[in-house]
LOLOBA-910147 format. One record per residue (C-alpha): residue number from 1; residue in one letter; chain; x, y, z. Coordinates in nm, 4 decimals. Example, Ala and Ser with C-alpha at 12.3 -4.5 7.8 and 13.67 -1.06 7.14 Angstrom:
<pts>
(pt 1 A A (1.2300 -0.4500 0.7800))
(pt 2 S A (1.3670 -0.1060 0.7140))
</pts>
This chain:
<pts>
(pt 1 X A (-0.7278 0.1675 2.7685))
(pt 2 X A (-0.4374 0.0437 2.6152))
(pt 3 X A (-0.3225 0.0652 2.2580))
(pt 4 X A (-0.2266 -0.1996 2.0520))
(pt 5 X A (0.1191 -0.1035 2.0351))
(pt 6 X A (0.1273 -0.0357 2.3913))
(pt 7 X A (-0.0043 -0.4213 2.4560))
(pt 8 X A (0.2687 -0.5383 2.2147))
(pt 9 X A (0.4969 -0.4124 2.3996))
(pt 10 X A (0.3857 -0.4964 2.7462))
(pt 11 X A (0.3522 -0.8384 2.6232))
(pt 12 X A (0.6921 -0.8383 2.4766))
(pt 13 X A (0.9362 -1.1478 2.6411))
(pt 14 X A (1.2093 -0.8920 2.5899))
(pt 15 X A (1.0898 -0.6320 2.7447))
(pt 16 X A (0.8399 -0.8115 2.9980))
(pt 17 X A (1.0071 -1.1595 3.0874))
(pt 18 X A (0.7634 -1.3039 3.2868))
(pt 19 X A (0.5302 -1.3498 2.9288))
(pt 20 X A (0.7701 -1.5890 2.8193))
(pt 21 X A (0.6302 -1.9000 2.7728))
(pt 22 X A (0.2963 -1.7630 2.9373))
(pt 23 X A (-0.0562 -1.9158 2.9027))
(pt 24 X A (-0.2528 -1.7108 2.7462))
(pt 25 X A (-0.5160 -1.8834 2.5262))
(pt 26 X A (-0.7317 -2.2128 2.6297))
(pt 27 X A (-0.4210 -2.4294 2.7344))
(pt 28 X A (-0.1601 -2.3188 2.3939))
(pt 29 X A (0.1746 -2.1765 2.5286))
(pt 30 X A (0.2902 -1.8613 2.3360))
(pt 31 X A (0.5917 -1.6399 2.3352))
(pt 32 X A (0.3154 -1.3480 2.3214))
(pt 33 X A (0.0116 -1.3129 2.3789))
(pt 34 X A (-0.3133 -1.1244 2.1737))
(pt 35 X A (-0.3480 -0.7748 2.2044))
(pt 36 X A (-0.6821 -0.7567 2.4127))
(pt 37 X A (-0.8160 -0.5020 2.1917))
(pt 38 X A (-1.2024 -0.4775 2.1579))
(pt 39 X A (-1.3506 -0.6584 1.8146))
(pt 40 X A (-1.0214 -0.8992 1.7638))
(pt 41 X A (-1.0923 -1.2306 1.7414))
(pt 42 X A (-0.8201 -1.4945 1.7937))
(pt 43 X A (-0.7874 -1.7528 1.4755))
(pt 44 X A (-1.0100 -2.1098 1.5318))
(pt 45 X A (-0.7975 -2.3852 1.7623))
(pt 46 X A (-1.0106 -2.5901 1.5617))
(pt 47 X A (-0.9144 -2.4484 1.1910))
(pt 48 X A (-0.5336 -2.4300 1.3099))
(pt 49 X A (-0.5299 -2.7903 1.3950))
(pt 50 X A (-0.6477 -2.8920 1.0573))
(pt 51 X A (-0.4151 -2.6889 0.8865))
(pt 52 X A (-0.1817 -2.8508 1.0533))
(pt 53 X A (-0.0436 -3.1368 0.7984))
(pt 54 X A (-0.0409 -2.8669 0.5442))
(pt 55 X A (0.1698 -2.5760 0.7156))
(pt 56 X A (0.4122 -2.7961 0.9707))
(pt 57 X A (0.5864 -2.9611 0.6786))
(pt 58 X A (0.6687 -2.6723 0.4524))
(pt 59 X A (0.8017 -2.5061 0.7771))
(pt 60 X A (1.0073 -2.7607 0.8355))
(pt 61 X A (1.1899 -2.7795 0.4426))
(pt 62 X A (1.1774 -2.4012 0.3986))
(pt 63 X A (1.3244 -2.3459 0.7401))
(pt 64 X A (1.6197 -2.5964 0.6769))
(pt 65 X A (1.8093 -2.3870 0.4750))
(pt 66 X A (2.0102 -2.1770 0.7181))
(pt 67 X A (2.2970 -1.9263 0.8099))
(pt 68 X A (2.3726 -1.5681 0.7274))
(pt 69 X A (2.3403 -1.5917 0.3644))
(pt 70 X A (1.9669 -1.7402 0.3421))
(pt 71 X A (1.8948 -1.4846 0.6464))
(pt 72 X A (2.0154 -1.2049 0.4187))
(pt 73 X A (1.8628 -1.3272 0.1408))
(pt 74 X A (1.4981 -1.3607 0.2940))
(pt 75 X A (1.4997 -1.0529 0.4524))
(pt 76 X A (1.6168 -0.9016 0.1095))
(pt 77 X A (1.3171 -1.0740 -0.1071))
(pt 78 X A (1.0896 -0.9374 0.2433))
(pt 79 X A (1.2012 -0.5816 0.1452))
(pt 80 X A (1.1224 -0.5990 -0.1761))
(pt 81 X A (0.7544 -0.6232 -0.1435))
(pt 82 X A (0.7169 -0.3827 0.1539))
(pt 83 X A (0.3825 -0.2145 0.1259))
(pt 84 X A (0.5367 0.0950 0.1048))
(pt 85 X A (0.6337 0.1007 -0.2461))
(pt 86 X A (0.2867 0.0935 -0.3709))
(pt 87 X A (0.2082 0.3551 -0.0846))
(pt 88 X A (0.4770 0.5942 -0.2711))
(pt 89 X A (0.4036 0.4892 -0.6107))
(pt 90 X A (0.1178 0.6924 -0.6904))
(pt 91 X A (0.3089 1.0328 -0.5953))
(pt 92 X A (0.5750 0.9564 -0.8094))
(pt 93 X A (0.3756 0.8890 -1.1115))
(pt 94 X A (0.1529 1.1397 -1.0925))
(pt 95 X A (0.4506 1.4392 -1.0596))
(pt 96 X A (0.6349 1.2137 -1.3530))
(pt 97 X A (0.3330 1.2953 -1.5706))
(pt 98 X A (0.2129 0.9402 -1.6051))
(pt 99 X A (-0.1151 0.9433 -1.4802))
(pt 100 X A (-0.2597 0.6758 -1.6597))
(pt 101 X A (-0.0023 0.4301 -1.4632))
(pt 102 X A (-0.0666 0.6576 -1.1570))
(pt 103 X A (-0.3950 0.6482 -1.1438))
(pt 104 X A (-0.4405 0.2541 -1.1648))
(pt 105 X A (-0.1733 0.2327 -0.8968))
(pt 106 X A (-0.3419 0.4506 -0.6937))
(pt 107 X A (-0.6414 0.2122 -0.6874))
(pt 108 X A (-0.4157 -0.1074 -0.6231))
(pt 109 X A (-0.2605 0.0717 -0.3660))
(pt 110 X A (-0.6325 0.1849 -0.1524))
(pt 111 X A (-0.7360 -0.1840 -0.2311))
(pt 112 X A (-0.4434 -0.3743 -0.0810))
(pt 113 X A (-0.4000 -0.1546 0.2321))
(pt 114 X A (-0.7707 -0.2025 0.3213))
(pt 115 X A (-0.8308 -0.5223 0.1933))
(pt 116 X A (-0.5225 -0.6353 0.3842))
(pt 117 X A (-0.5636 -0.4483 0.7076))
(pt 118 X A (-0.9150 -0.6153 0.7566))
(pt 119 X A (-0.7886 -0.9209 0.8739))
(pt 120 X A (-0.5338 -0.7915 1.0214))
(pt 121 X A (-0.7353 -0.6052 1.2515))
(pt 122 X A (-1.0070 -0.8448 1.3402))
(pt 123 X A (-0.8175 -1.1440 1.3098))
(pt 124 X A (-0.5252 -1.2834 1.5520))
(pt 125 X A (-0.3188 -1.5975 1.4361))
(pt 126 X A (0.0069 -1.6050 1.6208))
(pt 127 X A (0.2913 -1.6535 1.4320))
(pt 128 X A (0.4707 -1.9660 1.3758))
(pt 129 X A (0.7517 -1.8724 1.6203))
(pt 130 X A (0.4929 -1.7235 1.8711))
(pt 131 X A (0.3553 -2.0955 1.9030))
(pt 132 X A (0.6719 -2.2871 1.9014))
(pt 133 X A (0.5966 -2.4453 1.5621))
(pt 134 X A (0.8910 -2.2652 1.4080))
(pt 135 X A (1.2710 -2.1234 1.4450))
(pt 136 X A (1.2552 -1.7909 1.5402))
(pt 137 X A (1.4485 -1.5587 1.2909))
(pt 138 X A (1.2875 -1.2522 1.3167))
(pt 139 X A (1.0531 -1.1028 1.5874))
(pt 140 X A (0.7052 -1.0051 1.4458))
(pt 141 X A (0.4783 -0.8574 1.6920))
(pt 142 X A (0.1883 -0.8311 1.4613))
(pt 143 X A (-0.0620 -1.0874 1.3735))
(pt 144 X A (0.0214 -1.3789 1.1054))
(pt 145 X A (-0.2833 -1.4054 0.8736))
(pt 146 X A (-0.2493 -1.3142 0.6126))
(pt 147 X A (0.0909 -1.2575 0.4537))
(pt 148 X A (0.0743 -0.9048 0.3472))
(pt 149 X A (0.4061 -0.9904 0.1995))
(pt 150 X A (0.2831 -1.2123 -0.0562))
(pt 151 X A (-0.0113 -1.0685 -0.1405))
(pt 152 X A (0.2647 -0.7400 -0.1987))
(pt 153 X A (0.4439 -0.9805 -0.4048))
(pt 154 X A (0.1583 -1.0531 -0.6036))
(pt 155 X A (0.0785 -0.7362 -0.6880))
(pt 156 X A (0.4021 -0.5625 -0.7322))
(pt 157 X A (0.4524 -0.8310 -0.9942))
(pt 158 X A (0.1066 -0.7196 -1.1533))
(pt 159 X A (0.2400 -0.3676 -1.1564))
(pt 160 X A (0.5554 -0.4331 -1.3748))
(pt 161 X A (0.3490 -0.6428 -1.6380))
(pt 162 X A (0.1310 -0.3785 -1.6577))
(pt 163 X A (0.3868 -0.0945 -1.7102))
(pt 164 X A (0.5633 -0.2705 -1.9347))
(pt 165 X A (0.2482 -0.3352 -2.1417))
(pt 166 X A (0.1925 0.0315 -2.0993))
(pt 167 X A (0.5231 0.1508 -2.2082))
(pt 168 X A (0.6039 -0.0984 -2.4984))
(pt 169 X A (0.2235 0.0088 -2.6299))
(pt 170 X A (0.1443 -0.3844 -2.6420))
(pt 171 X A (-0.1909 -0.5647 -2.5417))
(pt 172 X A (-0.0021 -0.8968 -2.6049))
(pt 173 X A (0.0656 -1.0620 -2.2466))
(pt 174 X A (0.4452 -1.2852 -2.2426))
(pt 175 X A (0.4838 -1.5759 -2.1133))
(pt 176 X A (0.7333 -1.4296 -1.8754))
(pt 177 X A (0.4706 -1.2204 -1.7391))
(pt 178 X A (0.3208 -1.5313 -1.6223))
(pt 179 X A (0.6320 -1.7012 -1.5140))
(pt 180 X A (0.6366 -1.3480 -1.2833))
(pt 181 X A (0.3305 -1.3716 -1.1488))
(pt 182 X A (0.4166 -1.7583 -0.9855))
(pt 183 X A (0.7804 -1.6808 -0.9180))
(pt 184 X A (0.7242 -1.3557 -0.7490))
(pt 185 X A (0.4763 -1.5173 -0.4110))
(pt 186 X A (0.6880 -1.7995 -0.3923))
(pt 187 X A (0.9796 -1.6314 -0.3117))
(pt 188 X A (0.7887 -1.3932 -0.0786))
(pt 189 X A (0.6206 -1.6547 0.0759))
(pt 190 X A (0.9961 -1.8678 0.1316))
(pt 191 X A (1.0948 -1.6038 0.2667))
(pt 192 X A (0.8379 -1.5607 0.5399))
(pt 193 X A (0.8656 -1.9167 0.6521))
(pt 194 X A (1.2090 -1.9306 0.6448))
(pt 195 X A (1.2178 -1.6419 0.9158))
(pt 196 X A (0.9734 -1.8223 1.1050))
(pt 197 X A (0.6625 -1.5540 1.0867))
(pt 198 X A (0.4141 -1.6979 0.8809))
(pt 199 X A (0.2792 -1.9787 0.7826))
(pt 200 X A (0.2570 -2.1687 0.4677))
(pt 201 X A (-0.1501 -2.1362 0.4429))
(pt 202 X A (-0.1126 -1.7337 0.5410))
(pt 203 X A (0.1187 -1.7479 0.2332))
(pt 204 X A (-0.1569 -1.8959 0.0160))
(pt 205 X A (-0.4237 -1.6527 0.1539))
(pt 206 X A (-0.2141 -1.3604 0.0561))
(pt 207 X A (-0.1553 -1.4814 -0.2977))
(pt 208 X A (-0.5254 -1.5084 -0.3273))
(pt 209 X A (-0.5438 -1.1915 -0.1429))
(pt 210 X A (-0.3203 -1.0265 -0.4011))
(pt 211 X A (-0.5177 -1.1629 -0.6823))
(pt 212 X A (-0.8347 -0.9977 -0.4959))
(pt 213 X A (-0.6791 -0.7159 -0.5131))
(pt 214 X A (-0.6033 -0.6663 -0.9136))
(pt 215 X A (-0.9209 -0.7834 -0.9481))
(pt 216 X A (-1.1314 -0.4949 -0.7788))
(pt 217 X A (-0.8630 -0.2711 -0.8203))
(pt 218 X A (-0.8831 -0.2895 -1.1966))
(pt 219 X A (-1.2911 -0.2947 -1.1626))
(pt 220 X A (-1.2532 0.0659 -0.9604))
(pt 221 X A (-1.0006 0.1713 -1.2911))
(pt 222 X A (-1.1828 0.0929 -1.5206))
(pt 223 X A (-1.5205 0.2693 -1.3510))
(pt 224 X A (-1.2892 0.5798 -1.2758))
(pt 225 X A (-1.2029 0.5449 -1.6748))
(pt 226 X A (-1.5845 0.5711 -1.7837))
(pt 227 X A (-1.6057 0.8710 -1.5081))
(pt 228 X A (-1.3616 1.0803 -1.5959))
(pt 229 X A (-1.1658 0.9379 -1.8976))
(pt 230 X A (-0.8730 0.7521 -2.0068))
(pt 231 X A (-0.5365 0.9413 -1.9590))
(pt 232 X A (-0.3598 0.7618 -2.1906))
(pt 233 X A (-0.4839 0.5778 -2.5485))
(pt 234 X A (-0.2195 0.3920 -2.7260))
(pt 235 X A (-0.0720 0.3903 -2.9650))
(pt 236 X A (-0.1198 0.7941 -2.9901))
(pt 237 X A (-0.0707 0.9396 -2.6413))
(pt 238 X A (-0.2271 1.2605 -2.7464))
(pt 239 X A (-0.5574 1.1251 -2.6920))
(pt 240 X A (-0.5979 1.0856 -2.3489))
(pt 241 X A (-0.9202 1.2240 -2.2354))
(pt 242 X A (-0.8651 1.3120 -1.8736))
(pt 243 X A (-0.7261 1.6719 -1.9436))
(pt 244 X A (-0.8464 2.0033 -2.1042))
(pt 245 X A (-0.9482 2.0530 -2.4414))
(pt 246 X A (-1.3026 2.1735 -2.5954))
(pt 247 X A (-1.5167 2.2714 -2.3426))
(pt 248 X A (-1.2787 2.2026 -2.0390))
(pt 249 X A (-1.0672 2.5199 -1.9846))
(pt 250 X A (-0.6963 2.4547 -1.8852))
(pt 251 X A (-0.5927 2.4876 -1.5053))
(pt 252 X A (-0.2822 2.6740 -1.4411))
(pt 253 X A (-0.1430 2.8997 -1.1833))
(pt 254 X A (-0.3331 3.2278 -1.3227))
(pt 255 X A (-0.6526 2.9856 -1.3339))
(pt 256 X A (-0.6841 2.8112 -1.0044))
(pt 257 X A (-1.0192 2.9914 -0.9376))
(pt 258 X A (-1.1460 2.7585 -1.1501))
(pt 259 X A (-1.1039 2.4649 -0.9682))
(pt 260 X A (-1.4489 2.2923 -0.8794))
(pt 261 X A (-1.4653 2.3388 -0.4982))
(pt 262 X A (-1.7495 2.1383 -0.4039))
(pt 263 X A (-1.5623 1.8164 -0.5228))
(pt 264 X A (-1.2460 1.9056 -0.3837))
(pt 265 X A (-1.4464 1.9773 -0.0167))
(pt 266 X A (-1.6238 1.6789 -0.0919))
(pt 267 X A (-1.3235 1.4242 -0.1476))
(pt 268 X A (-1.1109 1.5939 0.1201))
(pt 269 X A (-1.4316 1.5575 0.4037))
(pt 270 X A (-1.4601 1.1986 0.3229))
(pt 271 X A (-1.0573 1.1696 0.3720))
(pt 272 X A (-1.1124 1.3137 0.7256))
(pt 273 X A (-1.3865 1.1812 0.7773))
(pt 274 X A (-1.2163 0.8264 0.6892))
(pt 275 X A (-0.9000 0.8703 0.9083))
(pt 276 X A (-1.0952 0.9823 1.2097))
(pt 277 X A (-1.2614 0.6309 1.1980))
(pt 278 X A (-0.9480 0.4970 1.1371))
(pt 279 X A (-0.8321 0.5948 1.4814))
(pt 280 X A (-1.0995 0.6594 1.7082))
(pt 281 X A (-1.2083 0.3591 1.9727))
(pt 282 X A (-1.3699 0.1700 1.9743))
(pt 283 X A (-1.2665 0.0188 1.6260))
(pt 284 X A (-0.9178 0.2047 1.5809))
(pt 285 X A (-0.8789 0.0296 1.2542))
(pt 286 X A (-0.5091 0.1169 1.1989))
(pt 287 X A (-0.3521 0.3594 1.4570))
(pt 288 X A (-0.0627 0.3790 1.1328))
(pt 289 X A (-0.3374 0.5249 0.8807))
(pt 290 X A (-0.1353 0.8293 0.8525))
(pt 291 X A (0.1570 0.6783 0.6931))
(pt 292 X A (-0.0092 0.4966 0.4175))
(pt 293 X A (-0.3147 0.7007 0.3339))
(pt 294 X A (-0.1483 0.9963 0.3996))
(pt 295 X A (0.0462 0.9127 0.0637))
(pt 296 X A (-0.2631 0.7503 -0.1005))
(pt 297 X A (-0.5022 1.0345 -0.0133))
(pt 298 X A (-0.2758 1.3163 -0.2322))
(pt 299 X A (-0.2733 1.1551 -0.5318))
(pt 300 X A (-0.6355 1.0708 -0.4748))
(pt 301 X A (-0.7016 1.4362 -0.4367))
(pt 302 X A (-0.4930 1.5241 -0.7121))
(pt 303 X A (-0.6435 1.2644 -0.9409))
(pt 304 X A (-1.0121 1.4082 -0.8892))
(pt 305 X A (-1.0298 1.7444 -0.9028))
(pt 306 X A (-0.7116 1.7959 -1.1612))
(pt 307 X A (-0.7308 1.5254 -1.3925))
(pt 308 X A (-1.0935 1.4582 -1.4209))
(pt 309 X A (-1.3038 1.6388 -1.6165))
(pt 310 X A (-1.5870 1.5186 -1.5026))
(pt 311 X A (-1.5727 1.5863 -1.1417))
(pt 312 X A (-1.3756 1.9064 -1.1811))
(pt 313 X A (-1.5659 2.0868 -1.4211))
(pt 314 X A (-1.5315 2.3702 -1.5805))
(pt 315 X A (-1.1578 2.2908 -1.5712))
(pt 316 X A (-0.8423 2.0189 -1.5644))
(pt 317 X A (-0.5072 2.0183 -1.6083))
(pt 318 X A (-0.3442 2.0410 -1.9588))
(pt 319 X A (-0.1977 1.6699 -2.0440))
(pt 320 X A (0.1629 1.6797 -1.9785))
(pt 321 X A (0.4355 1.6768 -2.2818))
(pt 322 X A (0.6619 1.3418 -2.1796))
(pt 323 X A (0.8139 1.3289 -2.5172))
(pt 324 X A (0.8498 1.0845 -2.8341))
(pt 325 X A (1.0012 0.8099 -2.5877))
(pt 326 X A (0.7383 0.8505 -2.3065))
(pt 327 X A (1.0435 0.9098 -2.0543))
(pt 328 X A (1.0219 1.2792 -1.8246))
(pt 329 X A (1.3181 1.4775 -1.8290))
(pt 330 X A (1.5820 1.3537 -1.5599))
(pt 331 X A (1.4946 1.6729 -1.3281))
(pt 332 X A (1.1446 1.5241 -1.3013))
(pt 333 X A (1.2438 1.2057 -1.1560))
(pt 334 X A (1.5212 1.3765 -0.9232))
(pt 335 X A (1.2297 1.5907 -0.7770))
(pt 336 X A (0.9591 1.3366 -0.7169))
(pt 337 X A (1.2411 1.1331 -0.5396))
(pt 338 X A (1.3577 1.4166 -0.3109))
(pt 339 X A (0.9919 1.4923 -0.2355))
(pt 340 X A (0.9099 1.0953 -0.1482))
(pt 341 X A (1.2248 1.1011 0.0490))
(pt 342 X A (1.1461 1.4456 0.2471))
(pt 343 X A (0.8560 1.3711 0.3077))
(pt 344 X A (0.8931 0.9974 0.4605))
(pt 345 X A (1.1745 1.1845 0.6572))
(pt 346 X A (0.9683 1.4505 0.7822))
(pt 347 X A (0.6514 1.2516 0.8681))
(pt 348 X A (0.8421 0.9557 1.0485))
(pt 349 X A (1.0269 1.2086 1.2302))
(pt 350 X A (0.6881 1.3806 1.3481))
(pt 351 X A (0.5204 1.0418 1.4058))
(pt 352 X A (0.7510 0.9156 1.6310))
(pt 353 X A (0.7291 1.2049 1.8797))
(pt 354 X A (0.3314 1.1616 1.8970))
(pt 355 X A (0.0849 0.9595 2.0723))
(pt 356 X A (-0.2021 0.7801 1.9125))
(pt 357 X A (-0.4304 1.1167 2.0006))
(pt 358 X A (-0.2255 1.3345 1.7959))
(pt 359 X A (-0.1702 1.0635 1.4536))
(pt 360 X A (-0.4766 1.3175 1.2622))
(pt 361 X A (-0.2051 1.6195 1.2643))
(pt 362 X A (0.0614 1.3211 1.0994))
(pt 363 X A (-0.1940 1.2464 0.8191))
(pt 364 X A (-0.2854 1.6042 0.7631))
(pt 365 X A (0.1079 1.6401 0.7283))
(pt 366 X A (0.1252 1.4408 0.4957))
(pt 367 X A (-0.1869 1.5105 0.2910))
(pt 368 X A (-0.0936 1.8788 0.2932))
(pt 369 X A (0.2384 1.8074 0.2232))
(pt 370 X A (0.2357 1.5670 -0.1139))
(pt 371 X A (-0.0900 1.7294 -0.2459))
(pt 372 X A (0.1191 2.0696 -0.2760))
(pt 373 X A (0.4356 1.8969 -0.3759))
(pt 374 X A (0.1969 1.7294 -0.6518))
(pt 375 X A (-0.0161 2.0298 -0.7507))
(pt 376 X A (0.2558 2.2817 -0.7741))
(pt 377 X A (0.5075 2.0779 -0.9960))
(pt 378 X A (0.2652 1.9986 -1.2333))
(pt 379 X A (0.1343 2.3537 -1.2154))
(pt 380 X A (0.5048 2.4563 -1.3066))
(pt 381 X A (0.5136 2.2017 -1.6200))
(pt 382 X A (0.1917 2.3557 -1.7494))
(pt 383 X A (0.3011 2.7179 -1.6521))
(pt 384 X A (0.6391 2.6730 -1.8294))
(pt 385 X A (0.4914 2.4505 -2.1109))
(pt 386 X A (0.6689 2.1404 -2.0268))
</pts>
C-alpha cells in the first residue's frame, strides 16, 4: 500500500506528466489528484459550489498584486507563522527557566497540531491552483482546508500578547493587542491566496480554528494550574507553586532517585503509545508525528514529572533564579538555541534517510534527545545555584 507521500508524488504533473490535467473526481479536472488513502474523504462538490461567490472574488483581488516583490513578501509573512515555532517554543522556555510561559505554550502547541491535523487528514479540498480557480505560485501537495497558516497566525499573535502581559506583570489588555489579533490572519491569509494555495473560506476556518485553539488550550492551562500549580504569581515571582518547598524535597543531580517513576512510565507509555497510532495503518494519522511531537513530547515530560508537585511527588525541581528583570543570563539563551538548532539538524538529517516503518526510532530521537538537553541544563542551574 502506498503512502501518502508516495501518492503525492506519483501523482505529481512534474514528476508523472500524464496526471496533468487528469480526471480524477466526478467530471472536475485537477492538476493532482487525492491521495487514495483509506478514511479521506474528498471536500462536498456541493459545499464547494456554494462557496463559490465567496472565495472566487477574493482570489481574484488578492491574486492581482504581482511580481517578485509581493512573491517575496507572501512567502515571507508564510514563514512567519510556520508551525514550527510553536513546535520549538516550549524547549526553549522551559531550559530559559520560564515555565510558566512554557508550560501554556506547550498546551497551544499539542492543541493546534492535533486540532489542525484532523482535517487535514480526513479531509481533501484541492487547492485553488489544483482546480484551476487560481494562479499557481507555489506548489502545495497537501490538502487546502484549513489554512494551518492562519490559524498559526492567530495564535502566534495570542502568544506575544500573552508574554508581554506576562513580562510587563499587567492584566490590562491594549488596544494594540487587539489590533494584533485582526492584523496578524489577514496577512497570513493574503498571503495564501496570493500564492494560489488556499482559499479565502480555508482562511476563515483557520482563524476560527486558531481561536479554537486558545480557547481549549487555555482550558487545559488553567486545569494543569489547579493540578500542579502556578509557576509564576505576579507581581512577586517567588511564589510560584510548581517547585519545591515544604514538603516537596528539591530534585538535583545527587537526588534523581527521587523522581516519581510511575508518572514518568506513565506519561512516556502514553507518548508511545500515541505515536504508534500516529503511524500505523490503517489510520496513519501523520506519518511526520516525529517532528512535531517529538519536540512537544520533551517538554511535556519535563513539565510533569519536574515541575509538578503533584504528579511527581515526593520531589520537583527548585524554581529557577532569572533575576530582578526576569531576563536569563545570555549563555542560557545561546544554549537552548544551539540545542533547537542541533537537534532540528540531527533529526531532519535522520528522517530523511528513513522510510515510514522506521519514523518511531526519529521520534524516540528526538524525545530522548530534548528531554536530556532539558533535564540536564536545568539540573546544572539548580546544581550550581543559578
Amino acid at each position: 500500500m502506498q503512502t501518502s507521500e508516495e501518492i503525492e508524488e506519483s501523482t505529481d504533473p512534474y514528476q508523472n506528466p500524464e496526471m496533468e490535467g487528469a480526471t480524477v473526481h466526478n467530471i472536475e479536472v485537477y492538476k493532482i489528484s487525492a491521495p487514495t488513502i483509506k478514511f479521506l474523504s474528498i471536500f462536498p462538490a456541493r459545499l464547494e459550489r456554494s462557496l463559490e461567490w465567496f472565495d472566487n472574488p477574493i482570489i481574484k483581488l488578492c491574486q492581482t498584486p504581482r511580481g517578485n516583490f509581493f512573491f517575496l513578501l507572501s512567502h515571507f509573512f508564510t514563514a512567519l507563522v510556520a508551525i514550527e515555532y510553536i513546535v520549538a517554543l516550549p524547549i526553549l522556555l522551559f531550559i530559559l527557566g520560564f515555565d510558566h510561559m512554557g508550560s501554556k505554550c506547550l498546551y497551544i502547541g499539542m492543541v493546534l497540531c492535533f486540532f489542525s491535523q484532523v482535517p487535514k487528514r480526513f479531509v481533501w479540498r484541492y487547492r485553488p491552483y489544483m482546480a484551476y480557480r487560481a494562479e499557481e505560485r507555489q506548489r502545495d501537495k497537501t490538502s487546502s482546508f484549513p489554512s494551518r497558516a492562519v490559524a498559526c497566525s492567530v495564535v502566534y499573535a495570542y502568544v506575544v500578547n500573552i508574554f508581554v502581559m506576562f513580562y510587563t506583570e499587567s492584566k490590562e489588555i491594549s488596544w494594540w493587542m487587539f489590533l494584533l489579533m485582526v492584523v496578524c490572519p489577514i496577512l497570513a491569509s493574503f498571503s495564501r491566496i496570493n500564492l494560489g494555495v488556499h482559499y479565502p473560506s480555508d482562511c476563515l476556518c483557520g482563524a476560527i480554528l486558531g481561536l479554537t485553539v486558545c480557547t481549549v488550550a487555555n482550558g487545559f492551562y488553567q486545569l494543569d494550574k489547579n493540578i500542579c500549580g502556578e509557576c509564576y504569581d505576579p507581581p512577586d515571582y517567588s511564589l510560584g507553586v510548581c517547585y519545591a518547598g515544604g514538603p516537596i524535597k528539591e530534585l538535583s543531580s545527587s537526588t534523581l532517585s527521587l523522581i516519581n517513576p510511575w508518572v514518568a512510565s506513565l506519561v512516556l507509555a502514553g507518548q508511545l503509545l500515541f505515536g504508534i497510532l500516529c503511524i500505523a495503518p490503517p489510520i496513519q494519522f501523520w506519518v511526520k508525528f516525529g517532528s512535531v511531537f517529538g519536540f512537544l513530547f520533551p517538554a511535556l515530560i519535563f513539565k510533569a514529572v519536574f515541575v509538578c508537585p503533584t504528579a511527581s511527588y515526593p520531589a520537583a525541581l527548585a524554581r529557577p533564579f532569572l533575576g530582578p528583570t526576569l531576563i536569563p543570563n545570555w549563555w542560557s539563551f545561546l544554549y537552548a538555541i544551539l540545542i533547537v538548532g542541533i537537534g532540528m539538524a540531527s533529526g531532519a538529517k535522520l528522517q530523511s534517510g528513513f522510510h515510514d516503518k522506521r519514523l518511531m526510532a526519529v521520534f524516540l530521537f528526538y524525545l530522548i534527545f530534548y528531554t536530556t538537553a532539558i533535564v540536564a541544563w536545568r539540573l546544572f542551574r539548580v546544581d550550581d545555584g543559578l
